[in-house]
C-alpha positions as CSV (number, residue, x, y, z in Angstrom):
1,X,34.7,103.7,-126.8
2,X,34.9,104.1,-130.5
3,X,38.2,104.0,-132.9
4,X,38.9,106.4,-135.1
5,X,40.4,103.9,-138.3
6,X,42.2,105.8,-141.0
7,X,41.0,104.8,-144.6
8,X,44.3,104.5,-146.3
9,X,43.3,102.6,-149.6
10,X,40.9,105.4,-150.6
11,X,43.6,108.3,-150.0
12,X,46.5,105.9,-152.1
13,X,44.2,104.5,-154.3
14,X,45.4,104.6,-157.8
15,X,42.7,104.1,-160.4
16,X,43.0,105.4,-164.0
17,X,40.1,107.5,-163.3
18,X,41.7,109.4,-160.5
19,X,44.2,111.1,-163.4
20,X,43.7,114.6,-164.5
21,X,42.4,114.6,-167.9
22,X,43.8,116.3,-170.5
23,X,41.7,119.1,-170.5
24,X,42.4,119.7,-166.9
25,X,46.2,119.0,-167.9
26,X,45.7,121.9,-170.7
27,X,44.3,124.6,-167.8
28,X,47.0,123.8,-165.6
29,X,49.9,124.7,-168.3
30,X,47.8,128.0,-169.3
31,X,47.9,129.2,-165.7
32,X,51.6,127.9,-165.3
33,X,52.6,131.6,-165.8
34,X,50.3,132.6,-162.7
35,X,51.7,129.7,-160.5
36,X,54.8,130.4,-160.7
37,X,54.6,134.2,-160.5
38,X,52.4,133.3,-157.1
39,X,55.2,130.9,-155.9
40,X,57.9,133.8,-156.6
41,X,55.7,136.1,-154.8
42,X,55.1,133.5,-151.6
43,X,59.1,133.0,-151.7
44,X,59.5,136.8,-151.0
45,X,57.0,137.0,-148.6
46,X,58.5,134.2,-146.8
47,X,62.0,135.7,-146.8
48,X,60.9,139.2,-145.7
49,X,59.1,137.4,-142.6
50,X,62.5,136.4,-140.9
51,X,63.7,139.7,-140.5
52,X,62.7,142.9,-140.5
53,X,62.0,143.8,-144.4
54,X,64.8,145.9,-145.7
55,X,64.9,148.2,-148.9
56,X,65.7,145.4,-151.0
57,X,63.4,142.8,-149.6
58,X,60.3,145.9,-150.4
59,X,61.7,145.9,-153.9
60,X,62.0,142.0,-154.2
61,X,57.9,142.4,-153.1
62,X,56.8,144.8,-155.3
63,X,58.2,143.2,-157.9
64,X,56.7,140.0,-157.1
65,X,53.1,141.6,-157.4
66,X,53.7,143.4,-160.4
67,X,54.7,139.9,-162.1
68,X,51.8,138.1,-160.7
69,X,49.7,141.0,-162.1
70,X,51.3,140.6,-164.9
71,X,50.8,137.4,-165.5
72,X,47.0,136.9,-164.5
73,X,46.9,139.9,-167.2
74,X,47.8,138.1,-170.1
75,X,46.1,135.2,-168.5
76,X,43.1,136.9,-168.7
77,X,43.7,138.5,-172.5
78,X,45.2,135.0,-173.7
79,X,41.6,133.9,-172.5
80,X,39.4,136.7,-173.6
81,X,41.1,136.3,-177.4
82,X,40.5,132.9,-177.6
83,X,36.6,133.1,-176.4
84,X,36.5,136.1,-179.7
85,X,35.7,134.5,-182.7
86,X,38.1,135.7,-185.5
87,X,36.8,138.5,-187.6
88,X,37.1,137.8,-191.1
89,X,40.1,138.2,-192.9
């Protein structure tokens, strides 16, 4: 018989190494935009699950999609401008 031991020091380990860098700090608030159009979208998906999905709850979801679109969008420009180098001026 063998026992399955959990390794809890490695899961709550805190080391100042385990951080997220700054870089990785800076990604994270340039897709904030995307989160949070995602988590609005998940929200309305959730809500239209416990019932059956009315005219307003179709609206609520389309909506939802257009502002993740939206978002990963200008996501997508913010990051395509900044890889451009500038053209003189």
């Amino acid at each position: 018989m063998s026992f399955i031991v959990t390794v809890q020091e490695a899961v709550t380990a805190f080391a100042p190494w385990l951080e997220p860098t700054d870089s990785e700090l800076d990604a994270i608030e340039k897709e904030l935009a995307v989160i949070s159009a995602e988590v609005a979208l998940l929200d309305a998906q959730i809500v239209a699950l416990d019932r059956s999905p009315s005219e307003l709850d179709a609206r609520r979801l389309r909506r939802a999609r257009n502002r993740v679109l939206a978002a990963r969008r200008d996501a997508a420009n913010a990051a395509a401008t900044a890889a451009l180098p500038e053209v003189g001026a």
